[in-house]
C-alpha positions in Angstrom: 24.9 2.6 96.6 21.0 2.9 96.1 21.4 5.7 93.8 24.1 4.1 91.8 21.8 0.4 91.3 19.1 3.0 90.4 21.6 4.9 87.8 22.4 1.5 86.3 19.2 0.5 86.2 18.5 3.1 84.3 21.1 2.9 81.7 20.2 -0.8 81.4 16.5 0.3 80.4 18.2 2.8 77.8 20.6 0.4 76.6 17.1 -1.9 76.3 15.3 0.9 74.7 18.1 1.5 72.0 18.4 -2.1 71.3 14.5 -2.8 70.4 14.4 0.6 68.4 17.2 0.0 66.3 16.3 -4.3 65.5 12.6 -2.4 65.0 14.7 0.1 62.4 16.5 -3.1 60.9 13.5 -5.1 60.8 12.0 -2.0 58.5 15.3 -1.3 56.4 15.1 -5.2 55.9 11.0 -4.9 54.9 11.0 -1.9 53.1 14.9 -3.3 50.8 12.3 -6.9 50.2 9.3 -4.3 48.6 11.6 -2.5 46.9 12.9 -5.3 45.0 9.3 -6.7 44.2 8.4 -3.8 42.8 11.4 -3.6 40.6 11.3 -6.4 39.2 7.0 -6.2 38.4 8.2 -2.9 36.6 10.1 -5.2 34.8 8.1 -7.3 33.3 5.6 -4.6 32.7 8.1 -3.1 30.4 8.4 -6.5 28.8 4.8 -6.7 27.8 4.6 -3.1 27.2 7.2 -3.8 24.7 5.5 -6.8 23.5 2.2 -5.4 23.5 3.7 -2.7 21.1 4.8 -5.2 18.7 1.7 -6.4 18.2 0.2 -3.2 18.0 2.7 -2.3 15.0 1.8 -5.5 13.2 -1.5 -5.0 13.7 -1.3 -1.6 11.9 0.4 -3.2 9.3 -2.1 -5.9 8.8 -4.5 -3.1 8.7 -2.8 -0.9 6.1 -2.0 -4.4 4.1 -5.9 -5.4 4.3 -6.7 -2.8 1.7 -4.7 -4.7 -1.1 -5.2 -7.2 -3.7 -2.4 -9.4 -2.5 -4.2 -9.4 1.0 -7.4 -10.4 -0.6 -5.9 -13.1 -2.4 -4.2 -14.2 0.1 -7.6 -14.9 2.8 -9.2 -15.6 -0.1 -6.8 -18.7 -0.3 -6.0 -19.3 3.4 -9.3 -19.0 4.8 -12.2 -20.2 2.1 -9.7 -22.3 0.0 -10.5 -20.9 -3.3 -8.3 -20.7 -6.5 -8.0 -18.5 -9.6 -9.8 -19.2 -12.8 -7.8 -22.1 -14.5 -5.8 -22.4 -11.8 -5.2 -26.6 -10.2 -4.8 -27.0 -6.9 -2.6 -30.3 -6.0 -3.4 -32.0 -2.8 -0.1 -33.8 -1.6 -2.1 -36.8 0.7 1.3 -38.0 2.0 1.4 -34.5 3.6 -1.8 -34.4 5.3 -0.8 -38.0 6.6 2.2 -37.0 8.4 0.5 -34.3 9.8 -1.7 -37.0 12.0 
């Protein structure tokens, strides 16, 4: 009888022992499933602005190969210091610049 309490006593401490390892093993699975999906999705959106990043670079390029023109110059010429050809009248539409405000 002693040695049978003893036996089961035994197998309880096993049956313990399993039971923590395998919630521990869970717990882990569970952890390690959560990181995975964090670092997926960060992956993600690095290959988003990778991809965005890259289409600004491209543009950029252009711009850069475009700045070399006469149609480039004109055009900051225009945008930026507001200047016009020889001859050429510039019309200022006021009703414009009032619906802008």
């Amino acid at each position: 009888m002693v040695w049978r309490r003893k036996n089961l006593l035994g197998v309880r401490m096993l049956q313990g022992l399993l039971l923590v390892v395998l919630m521990g093993g869970i717990v882990t699975v569970g952890n390690s499933y959560i990181v995975s999906q964090q670092k997926m999705e960060k992956l993600e959106n690095n290959r988003k602005e990778i991809d965005t990043l890259s289409a600004d670079i491209k543009n950029l390029r252009k711009d850069i190969d475009n700045s070399e023109s006469y149609e480039f110059t004109e055009q900051v010429a225009r945008d930026e210091f507001g200047m016009v050809k020889p001859l050429e009248v510039l019309f200022i539409d006021k009703n414009k610049e009032e619906s802008r405000e």
